[in-house]
N, C-alpha and C positions, 0 to 999 in steps of 0.2 A: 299458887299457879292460877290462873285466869281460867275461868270453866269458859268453854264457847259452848255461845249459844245458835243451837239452825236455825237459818232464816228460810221460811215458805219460798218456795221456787218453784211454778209451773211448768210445766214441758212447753208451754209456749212461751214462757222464758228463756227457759234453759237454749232453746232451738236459736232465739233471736240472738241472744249473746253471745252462742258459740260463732255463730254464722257470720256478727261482726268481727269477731276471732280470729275465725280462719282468717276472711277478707284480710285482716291486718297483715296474717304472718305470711299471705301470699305475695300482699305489694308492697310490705314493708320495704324489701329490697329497691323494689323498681322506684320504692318514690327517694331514693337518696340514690339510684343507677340515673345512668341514659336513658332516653326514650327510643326503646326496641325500634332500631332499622336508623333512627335520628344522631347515634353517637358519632363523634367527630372522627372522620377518617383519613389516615395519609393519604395524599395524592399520588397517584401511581407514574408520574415523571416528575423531573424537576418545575414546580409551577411558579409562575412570574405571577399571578394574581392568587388571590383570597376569596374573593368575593366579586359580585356584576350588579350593577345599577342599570337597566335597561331603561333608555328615556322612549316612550314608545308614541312617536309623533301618527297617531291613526288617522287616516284616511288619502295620507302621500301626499307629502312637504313636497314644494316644487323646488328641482333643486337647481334648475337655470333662476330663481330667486334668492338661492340660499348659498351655497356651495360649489357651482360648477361654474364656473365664470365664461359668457360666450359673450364677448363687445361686440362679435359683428349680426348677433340677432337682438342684442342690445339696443341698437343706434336706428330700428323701427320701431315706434312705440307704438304701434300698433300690432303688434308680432313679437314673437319672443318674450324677453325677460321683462318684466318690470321694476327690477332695482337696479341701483348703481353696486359697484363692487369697490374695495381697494386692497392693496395687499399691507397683510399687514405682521405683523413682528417680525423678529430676526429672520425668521425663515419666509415672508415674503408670500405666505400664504393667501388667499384670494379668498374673503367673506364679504359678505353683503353688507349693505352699508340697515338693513332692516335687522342687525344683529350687532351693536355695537360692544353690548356687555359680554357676549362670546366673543368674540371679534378679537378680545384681549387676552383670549386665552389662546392665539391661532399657533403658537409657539409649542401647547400641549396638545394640539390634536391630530390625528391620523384620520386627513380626508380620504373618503374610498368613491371616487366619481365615476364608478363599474362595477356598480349592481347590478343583480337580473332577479326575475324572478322567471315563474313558469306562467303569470294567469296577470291580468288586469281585472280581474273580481274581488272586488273590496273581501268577503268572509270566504275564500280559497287565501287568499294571495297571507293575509293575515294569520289563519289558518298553521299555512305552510311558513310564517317567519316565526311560529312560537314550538313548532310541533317540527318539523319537517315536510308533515305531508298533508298535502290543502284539502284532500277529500276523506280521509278517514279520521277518528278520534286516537291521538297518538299521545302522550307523554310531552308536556311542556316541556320548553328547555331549563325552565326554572326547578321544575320538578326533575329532571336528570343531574344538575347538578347537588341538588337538595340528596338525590339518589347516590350521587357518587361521590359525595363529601361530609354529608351530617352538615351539623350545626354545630357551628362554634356556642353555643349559646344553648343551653338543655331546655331554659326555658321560654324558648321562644322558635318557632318554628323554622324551617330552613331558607324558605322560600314565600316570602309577602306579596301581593301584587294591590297596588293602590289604584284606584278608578277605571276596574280590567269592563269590557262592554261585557263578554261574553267569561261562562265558566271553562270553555274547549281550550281558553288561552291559558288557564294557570290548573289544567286537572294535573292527575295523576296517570289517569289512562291506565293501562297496564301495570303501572307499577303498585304498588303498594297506597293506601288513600294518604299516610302521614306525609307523603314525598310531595303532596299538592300543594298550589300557593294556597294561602289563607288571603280571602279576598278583604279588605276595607275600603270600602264606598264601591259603589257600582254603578258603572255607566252613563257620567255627570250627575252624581250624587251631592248635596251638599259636601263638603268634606270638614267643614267646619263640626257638623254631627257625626260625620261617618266614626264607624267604630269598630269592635270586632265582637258578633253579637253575643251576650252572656258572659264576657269578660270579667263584668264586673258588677260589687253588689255584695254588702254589707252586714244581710239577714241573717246569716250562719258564720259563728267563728271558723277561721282556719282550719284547724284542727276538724272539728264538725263534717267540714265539707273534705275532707280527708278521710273519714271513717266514713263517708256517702260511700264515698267514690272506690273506696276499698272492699266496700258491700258488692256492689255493681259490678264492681272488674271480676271478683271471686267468681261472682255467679257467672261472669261473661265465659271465665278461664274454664270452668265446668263446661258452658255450655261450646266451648270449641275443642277442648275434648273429646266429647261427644260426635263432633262433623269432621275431625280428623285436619286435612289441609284447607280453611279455610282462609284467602288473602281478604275477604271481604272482612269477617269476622275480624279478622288479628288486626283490621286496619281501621276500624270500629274501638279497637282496644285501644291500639296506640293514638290514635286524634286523641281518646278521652285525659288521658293521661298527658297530654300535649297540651290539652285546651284546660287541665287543672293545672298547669305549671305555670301557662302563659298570665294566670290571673296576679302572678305576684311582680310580672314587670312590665308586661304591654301596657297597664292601664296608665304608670307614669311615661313614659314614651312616650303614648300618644298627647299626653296633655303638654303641649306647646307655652302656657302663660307663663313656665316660670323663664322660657326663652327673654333675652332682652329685647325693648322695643326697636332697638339698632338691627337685632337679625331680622324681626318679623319682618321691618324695612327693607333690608339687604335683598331678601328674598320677596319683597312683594304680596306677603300673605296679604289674604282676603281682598285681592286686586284681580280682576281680569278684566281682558281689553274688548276679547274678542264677541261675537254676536254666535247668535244658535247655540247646538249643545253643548258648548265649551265653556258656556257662563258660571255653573255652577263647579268647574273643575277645583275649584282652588288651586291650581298648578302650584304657586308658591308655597302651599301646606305642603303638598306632595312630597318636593323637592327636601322641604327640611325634615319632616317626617324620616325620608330616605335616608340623609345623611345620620341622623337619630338613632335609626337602625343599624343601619350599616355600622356605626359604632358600638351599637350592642352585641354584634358579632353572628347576623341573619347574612347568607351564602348570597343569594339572591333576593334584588329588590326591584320590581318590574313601577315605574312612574308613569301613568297614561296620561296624553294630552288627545282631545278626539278634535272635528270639524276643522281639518286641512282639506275635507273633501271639497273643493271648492271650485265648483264648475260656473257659475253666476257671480259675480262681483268679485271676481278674483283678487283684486290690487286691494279692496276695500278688507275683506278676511285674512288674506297673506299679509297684509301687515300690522291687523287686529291679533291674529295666533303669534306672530313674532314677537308682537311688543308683550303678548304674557308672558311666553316663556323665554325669553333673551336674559333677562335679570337673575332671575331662580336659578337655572341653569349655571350663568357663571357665577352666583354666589355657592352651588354647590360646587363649584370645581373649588375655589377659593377655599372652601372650607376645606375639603379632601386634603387639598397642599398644604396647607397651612398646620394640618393636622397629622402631617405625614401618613394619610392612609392613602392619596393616589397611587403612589407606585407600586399599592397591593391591590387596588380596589379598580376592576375596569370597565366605564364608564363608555356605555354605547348607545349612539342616538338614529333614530330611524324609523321609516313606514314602511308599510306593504308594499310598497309603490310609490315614484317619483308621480311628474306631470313631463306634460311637453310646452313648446311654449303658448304662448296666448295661439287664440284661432285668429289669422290673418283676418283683417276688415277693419273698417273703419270703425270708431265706435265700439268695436268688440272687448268683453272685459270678460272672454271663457277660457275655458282649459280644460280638458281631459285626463285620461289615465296613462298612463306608460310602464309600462314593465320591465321592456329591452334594458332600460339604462336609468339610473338614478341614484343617487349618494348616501352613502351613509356617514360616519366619524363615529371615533374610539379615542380613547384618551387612559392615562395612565395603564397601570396593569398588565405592561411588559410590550407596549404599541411605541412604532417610532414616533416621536414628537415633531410637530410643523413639518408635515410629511403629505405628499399626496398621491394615492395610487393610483392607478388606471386614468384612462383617454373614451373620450367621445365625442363624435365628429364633431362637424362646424355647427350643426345645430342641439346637439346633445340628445340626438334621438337614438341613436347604436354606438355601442362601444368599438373601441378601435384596436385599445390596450387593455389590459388584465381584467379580464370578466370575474369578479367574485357574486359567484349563487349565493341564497342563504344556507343552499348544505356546507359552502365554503366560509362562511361567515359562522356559520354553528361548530364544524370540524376547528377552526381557531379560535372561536371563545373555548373552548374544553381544554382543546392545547395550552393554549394560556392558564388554563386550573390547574394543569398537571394533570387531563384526565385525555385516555386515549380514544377518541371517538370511534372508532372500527371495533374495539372490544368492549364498550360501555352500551350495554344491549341487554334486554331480556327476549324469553322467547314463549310466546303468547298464542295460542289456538294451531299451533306448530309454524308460528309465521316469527321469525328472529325480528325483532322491533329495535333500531337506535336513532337516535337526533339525525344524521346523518341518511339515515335509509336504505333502500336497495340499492340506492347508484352509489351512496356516499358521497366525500367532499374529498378537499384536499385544503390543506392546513396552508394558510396564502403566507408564506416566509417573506416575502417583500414587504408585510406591513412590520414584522415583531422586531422589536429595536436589539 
């Protein structure tokens, strides 16, 4: 029989190894579970969509340029629109001719030429298309879905936002911090560098950085314990346990070279057209980055495109931002189709705000904001195809026919998840908070196919 022999063991030995101990037997579970609050949940109706690609055109796409077709302020080129239109596929749809590679897709899209908003202020108006409400810090919509569905995907968060300007557009707000987008690149960032920070990094085996992180949670788990109901604290815990998961697959995601050089092309990486702060967008990274995701089974993927603000040189920017993202755009729809994920995946493109047309004069190349009326589209994800909603007058400055607000545009992307916006709420400082708000929406049935 083998005599054993004791081996010297200090108390501050003994202390360190139990304490990675516990830690282990604490997260052992959670690290082969779901990420508490993140687990994948049924939709509470029937849902026509999976997941939302948000193309988020900031600073109000003019959409007598893009979308709304007016020939009779058309035929002053001095006023009104500056493009031509034609209609185009089966369904006779009406796109600009400064959009040829969407333009091919008009057979899958659900024009909405009756929007409103409440504000022509670039950071309300924007505000209230991510949040519901332009003047207080409220729950992204990306983060409500993230909230009312989990993650298909444990190791990757629910809700991404690529090139967001501001953090108020992809928080959490109220809810929970793991329900936030995880931002990559920020506010014309490089995006060829953007990344997602501490992802990634070599120095410490797997495992290693697993017994870190199992030390840290232990202690964290005590020390909320101790505060009882803390959402700040628990949500502290679950990012960390988020952000140690996301390192075994965001970091191939993001790296694009093993793409072939036919998609970089498809989509136009490392190509933009426009001038100001839209240079360093890489819109065509974006775009495939998104669809990358969205294959990896992330609920929410917010795409930012900025400088449509375009009050000076209008004709010269409007058709600088169109010819970036006109490509991207339809080679992600292409890909969607081709890949059978559109008719789960619904794809919505839009600003804060339209424009009105050019300012009458001679010589004039201005434009303004507009609120009352301006366009949006939707495409797959349970939208009728080469469809178009709503009316506004002879010069597209007031709607005529079906007003959809963004509360009504928020109340039917949820509908479309299977999630019901009137009961999809938490309730915060005794004040009940959802996407929708105190007035609420209503679910615009004229668009859902």
């Amino acid at each position: 029989m083998m005599k054993m022999t004791p081996v010297p063991f200090s108390r501050r030995q003994m202390l360190h190894t139990a304490s990675c101990g516990f830690g282990y037997v604490a997260m052992s579970g959670l690290a082969g579970a779901a990420v508490p609050g993140l687990e994948q949940r049924p939709a509470r109706q029937r849902p026509r969509a999976r997941r939302v690609i948000f193309l988020n055109m900031a600073g109000g796409p003019a959409q007598l340029d893009t979308f709304d077709h007016k020939p009779q302020v058309a035929k002053n080129p001095h006023a009104g629109s500056v493009a031509s239109f034609r209609r185009r596929g089966a369904s006779g749809l009406w796109v600009s001719d400064l959009l040829p590679n969407i333009a091919r897709h008009a057979d899958k899209l659900c024009v909405i030429n009756s929007m409103t908003a409440d504000t022509s202020i670039h950071a309300q108006s924007m505000l209230q298309l991510h949040t519901g409400d332009r003047l207080r810090p409220c729950p992204s919509m990306g983060a409500w879905v993230a909230y009312g569905l989990g993650t298909e995907n444990q190791n990757l968060p629910g809700f991404i936002s690529f090139n967001t300007a501001k953090p108020a557009e992809y928080a959490a707000a109220q809810l929970p911090a793991v329900f936030g987008g995880t931002p990559i690149g920020v506010n014309g960032e490089d995006m060829s560098r953007a990344t997602i920070g501490n992802i990634s990094g070599d120095h410490l085996l797997q495992a290693v950085k697993r017994r870190q992180l199992d030390l840290i949670q232990a202690m964290n788990r005590d020390h909320l314990s101790l505060r009882g109901d803390d959402a700040g604290l628990e949500g502290v815990i679950q990012t960390m346990e988020l952000g140690f998961r996301m390192q075994s697959e965001a970091p191939e995601l993001l790296d694009i070279r093993q793409e072939p050089k036919a998609v970089l092309e498809r989509y136009a990486v490392g190509k933009n057209h426009a001038a100001g702060t839209c240079k360093a967008s890489d819109f065509g990274r974006q775009c495939l980055l998104a669809r990358r995701f969205c294959e990896a089974g992330v609920r929410f993927i917010e795409i930012t495109h900025g400088s449509w603000d375009q009050h000076t040189d209008h004709r010269r920017d409007l058709t600088a931002n169109c010819a970036t993202t006109d490509a991207p755009i339809a080679a992600l729809l292409d890909d969607l189709d081709e890949r059978g994920l559109l008719e789960d995946t619904l794809v919505v493109w839009g600003g804060e705000f339209g424009r009105p047309g050019l300012t009458p004069g001679k010589d004039k190349d201005q434009t303004g904001h507009q609120h009352r009326a301006f366009s949006f589209w939707m495409a797959g994800g349970g939208v009728k195809a080469g469809h178009v909603h709503g009316l506004t007058n002879h010069d597209g400055s007031l709607i005529e026919e079906g007003a959809v607000h963004f509360r009504d545009l928020h109340a039917t992307l949820l509908h479309l998840l299977g999630l019901d916006h009137e009961n999809l709420a938490v309730v915060s400082g005794g004040r009940r908070i959802r996407l929708t708000g105190l007035q609420g929406g209503r679910v615009v049935d004229e668009v859902l196919a």
